[in-house]
VMD Tcl script that draws the C-alpha trace (Angstrom):
set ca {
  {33.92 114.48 35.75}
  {35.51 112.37 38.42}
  {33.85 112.95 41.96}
  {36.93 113.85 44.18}
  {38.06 111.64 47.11}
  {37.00 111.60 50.85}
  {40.54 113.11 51.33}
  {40.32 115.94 48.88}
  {36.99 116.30 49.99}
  {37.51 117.05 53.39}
  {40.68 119.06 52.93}
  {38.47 121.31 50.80}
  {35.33 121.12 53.14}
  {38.07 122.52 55.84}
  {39.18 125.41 53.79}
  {36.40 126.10 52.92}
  {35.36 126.99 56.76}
  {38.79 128.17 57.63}
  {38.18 131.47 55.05}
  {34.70 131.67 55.97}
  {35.51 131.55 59.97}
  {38.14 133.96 58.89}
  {36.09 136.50 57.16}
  {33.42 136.65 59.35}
  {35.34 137.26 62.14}
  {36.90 140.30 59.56}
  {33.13 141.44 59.59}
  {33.00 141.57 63.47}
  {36.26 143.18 63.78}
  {34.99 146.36 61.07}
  {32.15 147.17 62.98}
  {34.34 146.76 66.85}
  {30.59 148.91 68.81}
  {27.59 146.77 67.40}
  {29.87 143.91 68.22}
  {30.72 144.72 71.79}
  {27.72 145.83 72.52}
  {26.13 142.30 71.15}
  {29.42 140.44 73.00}
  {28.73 141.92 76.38}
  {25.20 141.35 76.57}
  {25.75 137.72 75.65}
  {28.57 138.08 78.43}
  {26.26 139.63 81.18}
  {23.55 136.59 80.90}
  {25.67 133.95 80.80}
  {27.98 135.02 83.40}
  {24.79 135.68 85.91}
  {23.76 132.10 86.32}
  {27.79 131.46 86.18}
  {28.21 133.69 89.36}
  {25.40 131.79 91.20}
  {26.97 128.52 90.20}
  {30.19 129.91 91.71}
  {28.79 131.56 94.95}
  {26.79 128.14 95.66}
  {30.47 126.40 95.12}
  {31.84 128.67 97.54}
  {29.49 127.87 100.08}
  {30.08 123.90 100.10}
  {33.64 124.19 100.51}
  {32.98 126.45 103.21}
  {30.31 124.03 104.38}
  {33.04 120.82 104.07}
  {35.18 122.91 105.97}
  {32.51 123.30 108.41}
  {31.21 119.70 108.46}
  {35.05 118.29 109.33}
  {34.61 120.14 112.81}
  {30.80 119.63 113.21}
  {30.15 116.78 115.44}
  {28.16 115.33 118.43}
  {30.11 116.15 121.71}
  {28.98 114.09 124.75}
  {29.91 116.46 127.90}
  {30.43 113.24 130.88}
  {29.77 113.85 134.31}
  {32.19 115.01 136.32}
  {32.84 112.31 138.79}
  {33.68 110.33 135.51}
  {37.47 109.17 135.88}
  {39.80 108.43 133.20}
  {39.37 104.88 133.10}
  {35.68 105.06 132.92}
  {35.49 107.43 129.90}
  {38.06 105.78 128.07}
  {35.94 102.50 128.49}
  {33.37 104.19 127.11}
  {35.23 105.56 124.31}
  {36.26 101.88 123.26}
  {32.37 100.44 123.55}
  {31.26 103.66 121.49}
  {33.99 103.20 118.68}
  {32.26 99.42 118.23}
  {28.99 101.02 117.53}
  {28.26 100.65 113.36}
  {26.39 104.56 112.96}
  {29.53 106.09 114.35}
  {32.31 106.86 112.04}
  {34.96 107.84 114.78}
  {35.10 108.83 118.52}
  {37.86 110.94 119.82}
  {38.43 111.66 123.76}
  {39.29 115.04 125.00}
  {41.01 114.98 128.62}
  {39.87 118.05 130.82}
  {44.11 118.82 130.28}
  {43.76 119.45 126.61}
  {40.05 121.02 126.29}
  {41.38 123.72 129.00}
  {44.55 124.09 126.85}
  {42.70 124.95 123.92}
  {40.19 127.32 125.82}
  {43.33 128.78 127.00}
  {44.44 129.14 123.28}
  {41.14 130.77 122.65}
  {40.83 134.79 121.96}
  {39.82 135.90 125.15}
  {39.74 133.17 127.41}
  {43.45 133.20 128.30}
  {42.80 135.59 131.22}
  {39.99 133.95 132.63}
  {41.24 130.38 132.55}
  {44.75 131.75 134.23}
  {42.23 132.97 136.93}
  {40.73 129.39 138.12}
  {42.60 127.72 140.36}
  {41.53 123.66 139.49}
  {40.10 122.21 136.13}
  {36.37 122.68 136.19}
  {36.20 120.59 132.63}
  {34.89 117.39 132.48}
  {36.01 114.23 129.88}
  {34.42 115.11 126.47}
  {33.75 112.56 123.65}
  {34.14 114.28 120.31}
  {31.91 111.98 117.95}
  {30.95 111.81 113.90}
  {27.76 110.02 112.93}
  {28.58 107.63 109.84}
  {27.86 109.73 106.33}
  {24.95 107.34 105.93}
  {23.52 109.12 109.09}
  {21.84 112.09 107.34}
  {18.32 112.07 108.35}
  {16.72 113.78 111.35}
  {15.32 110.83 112.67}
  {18.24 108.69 112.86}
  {20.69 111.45 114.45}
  {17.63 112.17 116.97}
  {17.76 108.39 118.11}
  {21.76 108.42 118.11}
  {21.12 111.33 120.33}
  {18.78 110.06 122.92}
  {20.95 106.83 122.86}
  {23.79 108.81 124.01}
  {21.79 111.10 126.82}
  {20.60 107.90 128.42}
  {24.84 106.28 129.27}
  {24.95 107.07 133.11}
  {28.14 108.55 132.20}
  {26.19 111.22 130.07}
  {25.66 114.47 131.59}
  {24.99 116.55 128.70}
  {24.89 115.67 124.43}
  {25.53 118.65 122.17}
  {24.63 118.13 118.57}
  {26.69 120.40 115.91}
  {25.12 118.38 112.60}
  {21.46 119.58 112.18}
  {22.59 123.18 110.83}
  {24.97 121.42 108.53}
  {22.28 119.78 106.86}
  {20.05 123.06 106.87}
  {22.83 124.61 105.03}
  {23.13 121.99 102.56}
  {19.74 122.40 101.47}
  {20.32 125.87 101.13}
  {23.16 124.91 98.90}
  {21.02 123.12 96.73}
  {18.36 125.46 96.58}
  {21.25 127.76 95.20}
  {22.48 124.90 92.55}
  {18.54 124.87 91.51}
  {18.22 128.54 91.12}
  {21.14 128.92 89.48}
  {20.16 125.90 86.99}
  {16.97 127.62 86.26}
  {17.88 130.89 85.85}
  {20.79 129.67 83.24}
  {17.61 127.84 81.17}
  {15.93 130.93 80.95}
  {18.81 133.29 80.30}
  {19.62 130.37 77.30}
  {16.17 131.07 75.63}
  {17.58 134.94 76.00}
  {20.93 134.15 74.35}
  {19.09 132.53 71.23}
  {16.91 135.30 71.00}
  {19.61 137.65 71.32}
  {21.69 135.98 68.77}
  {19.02 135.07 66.40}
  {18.23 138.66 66.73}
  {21.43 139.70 65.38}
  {21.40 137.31 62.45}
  {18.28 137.97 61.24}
  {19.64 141.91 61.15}
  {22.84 140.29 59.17}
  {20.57 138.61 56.84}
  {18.84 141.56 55.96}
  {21.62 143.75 55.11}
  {23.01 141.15 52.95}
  {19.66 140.63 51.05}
  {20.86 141.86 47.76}
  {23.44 139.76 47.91}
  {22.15 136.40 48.57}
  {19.19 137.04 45.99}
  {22.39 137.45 43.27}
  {24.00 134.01 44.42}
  {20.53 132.18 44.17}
  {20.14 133.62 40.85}
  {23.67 131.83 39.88}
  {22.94 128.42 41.65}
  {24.31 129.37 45.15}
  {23.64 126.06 47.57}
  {21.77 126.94 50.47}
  {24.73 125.53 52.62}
  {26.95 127.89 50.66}
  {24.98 130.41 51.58}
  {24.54 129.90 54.97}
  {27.77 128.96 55.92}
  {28.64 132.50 57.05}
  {25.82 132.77 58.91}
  {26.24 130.09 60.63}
  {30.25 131.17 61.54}
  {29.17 134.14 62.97}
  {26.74 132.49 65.28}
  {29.23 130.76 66.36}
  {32.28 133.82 67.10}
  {29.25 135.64 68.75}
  {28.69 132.62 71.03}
  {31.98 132.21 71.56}
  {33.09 135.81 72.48}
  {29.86 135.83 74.73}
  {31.26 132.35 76.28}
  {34.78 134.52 77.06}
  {33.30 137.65 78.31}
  {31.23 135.59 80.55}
  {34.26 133.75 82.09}
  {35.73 137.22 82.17}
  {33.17 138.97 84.23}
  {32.80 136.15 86.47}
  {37.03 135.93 86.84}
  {36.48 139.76 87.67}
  {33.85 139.41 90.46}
  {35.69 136.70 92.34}
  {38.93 138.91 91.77}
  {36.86 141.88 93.34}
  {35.19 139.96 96.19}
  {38.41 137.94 97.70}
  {39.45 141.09 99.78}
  {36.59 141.66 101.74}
  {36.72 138.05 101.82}
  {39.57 137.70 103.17}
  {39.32 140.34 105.73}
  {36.15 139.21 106.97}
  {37.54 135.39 107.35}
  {40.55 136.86 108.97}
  {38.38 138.36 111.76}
  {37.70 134.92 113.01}
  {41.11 133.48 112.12}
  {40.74 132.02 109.29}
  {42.02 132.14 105.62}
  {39.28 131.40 102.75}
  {39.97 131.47 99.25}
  {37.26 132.24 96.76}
  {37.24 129.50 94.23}
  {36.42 129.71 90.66}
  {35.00 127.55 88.38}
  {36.43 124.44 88.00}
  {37.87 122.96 84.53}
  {34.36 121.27 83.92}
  {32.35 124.21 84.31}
  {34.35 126.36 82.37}
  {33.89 123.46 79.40}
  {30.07 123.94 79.84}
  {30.41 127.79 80.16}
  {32.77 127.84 76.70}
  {31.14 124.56 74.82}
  {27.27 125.80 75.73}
  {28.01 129.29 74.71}
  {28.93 128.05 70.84}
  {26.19 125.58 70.89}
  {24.08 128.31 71.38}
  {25.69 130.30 69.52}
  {25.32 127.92 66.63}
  {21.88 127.03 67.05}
  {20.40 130.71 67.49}
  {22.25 131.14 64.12}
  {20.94 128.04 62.66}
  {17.64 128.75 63.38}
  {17.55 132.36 62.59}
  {19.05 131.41 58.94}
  {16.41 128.68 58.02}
  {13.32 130.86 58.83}
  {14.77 134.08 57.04}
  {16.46 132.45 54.23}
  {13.70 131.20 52.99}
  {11.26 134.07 52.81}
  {14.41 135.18 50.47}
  {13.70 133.75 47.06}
  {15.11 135.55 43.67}
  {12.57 137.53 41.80}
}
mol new
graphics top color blue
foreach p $ca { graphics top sphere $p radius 0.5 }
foreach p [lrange $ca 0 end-1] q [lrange $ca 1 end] { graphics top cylinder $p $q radius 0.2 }
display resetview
C-alpha cells in the first residue's frame, strides 16, 4: 500500500485534531457545572499573580509621572540678582551629571503659588515678592545611586549663590524598589500558582481517564495507537487551559473596571486624572499562551502516568 504524501498527510493529521478539538469541547459543553467550576478555579490563580503584575504596572506609570516633576531645586539667596542666577544657570547646564537646568524668576514661582489651592488669599495679602531665584535641576539617568546624588548635592550647597538645596529624587528611587519588590512577588507567586494549575488540571484528567477506562481498554484490544488514544486527552488539557487563560483576563478586566472609580475620585482630590492601565498586548500573550502550555502539559503528563497503568486484560 502506497504511504500517502506529506500533503495528504498533514491535511489528515489536521482533521484529525479539528474533530477531536471539536468533540472535546462537546464533552465540556454537556457537563456546563464540573466545567465552570474547573474553569474558574484555573481563572482565580492565574488572574492573582495577573492582578499583582497589573497593580505593580500601575504604580510605575504613576512613579514616571512622578519622576518627570521630581528634581533637585537650588533655593539662591536672596540678594542674588537676575544676572547672577542666570550666570549660574549657564555654568550649571555645562556640567556632564546634569541632564537639564531650568530657572524660575521670583515672578513666575509666586504666580504659580498664586495658582495653588489655597494660597491665592495669602499671596494677594503680601505686599513685595518674598521669593527668591530657584534653579529647577534633573540629575542625568545615569545618576541613580545615593552616593553620587549626595556629592551632586553638597556640590551645589557649597555655590555662594546657594542658600538652600532641596532634593525630590531619593523617594523616587525608594519607590522603585518597591516596584520591583512587587514585579518579584508577583513573579513568584505566578511559579507557584503554575505548579497549582498542573495539579489542578492533571487532576481533572486523571478523573477523565478513569471514567473512560472501559473504553480505552476496548481500543487497545483493537490496536488503538497510544497517540490515538491520547489525543483527546490532550485537547481537553488544552480548552481547560485555555478557558482558565480567558477567565483570568476576565477577572482581572473586572477588577481594574471596579477599581478606576475610587481611582479616579481619589486622584481628582489632588487634581489629577489617573487611568488604571491594563495589561499590555505582551502580557496578555503570556497570560493566554502560558495558560495552554499549561494546560497542555498538565494533560500530557497526567495521560502518560495513567495510561499506562491501563493495559487490556
Amino acid at each position: 500500500m502506497p504511504r500517502p504524501s506529506p500533503r495528504r498527510w498533514f491535511r489528515n493529521w489536521l482533521a484529525l485534531h479539528h474533530q477531536e478539538a471539536r468533540s472535546s469541547l462537546a464533552r465540556l459543553r454537556g457537563r456546563p457545572l464540573p466545567t465552570l467550576m474547573t474553569v474558574l478555579m484555573i481563572g482565580i490563580a492565574l488572574a492573582l499573580p495577573g492582578t499583582l503584575y497589573v497593580l505593580t504596572r500601575n504604580l510605575a506609570v504613576l512613579g514616571d509621572g512622578w519622576e518627570h516633576t521630581a528634581a533637585i531645586s537650588v533655593f539662591l539667596k536672596t540678594e542674588v540678582k537676575a544676572e547672577q542666577a542666570q550666570a549660574l544657570a549657564r555654568r550649571l547646564a555645562g556640567r556632564q551629571d546634569l541632564e537639564s537646568v531650568i530657572l524660575i524668576p521670583p515672578e513666575q514661582a509666586l504666580q504659580e503659588l498664586r495658582a495653588e489651592t489655597g494660597f491665592a488669599e495669602a499671596v494677594e495679602q503680601l505686599e513685595t515678592n518674598p521669593l527668591p531665584y530657584v534653579l529647577s535641576l534633573r540629575p542625568m539617568t545615569y545618576l541613580d545611586d545615593v552616593a553620587g546624588l549626595e556629592g551632586l548635592r553638597e556640590a551645589l550647597s557649597a555655590l555662594p549663590e546657594t542658600d538652600l538645596v532641596r532634593m525630590d529624587t531619593l523617594w523616587v528611587q525608594r519607590f522603585q524598589g518597591i516596584i520591583k519588590v512587587g514585579e518579584r512577588a508577583a513573579l513568584v507567586l505566578a511559579s507557584a500558582l503554575a505548579a497549582g494549575v498542573l495539579l489542578v488540571i492533571g487532576n481533572t484528567i486523571r478523573l477523565e481517564i478513569e471514567n473512560c477506562r472501559q473504553e480505552i481498554v476496548i481500543m487497545e484490544t483493537v490496536g488503538a495507537t497510544r497517540g490515538f488514544i491520547r489525543r483527546p486527552f490532550l485537547w481537553l488539557g488544552l480548552w481547560f487551559g485555555g478557558l482558565g487563560g480567558l477567565m483570568a483576563w476576565f477577572l482581572i478586566a473586572l477588577a481594574r473596571w471596579l477599581m478606576q472609580a475610587p481611582v479616579s475620585q481619589l486622584a481628582a482630590l489632588y487634581q489629577a486624572d489617573f487611568v488604571l492601565v491594563g495589561l499590555g498586548p505582551a502580557a496578555q500573550v503570556v497570560l493566554l499562551g502560558g495558560s495552554l502550555v499549561l494546560g497542555l502539559l498538565g494533560s500530557w503528563i497526567s495521560v502518560a502516568r495513567h495510561l499506562a497503568a491501563i493495559e487490556p486484560e
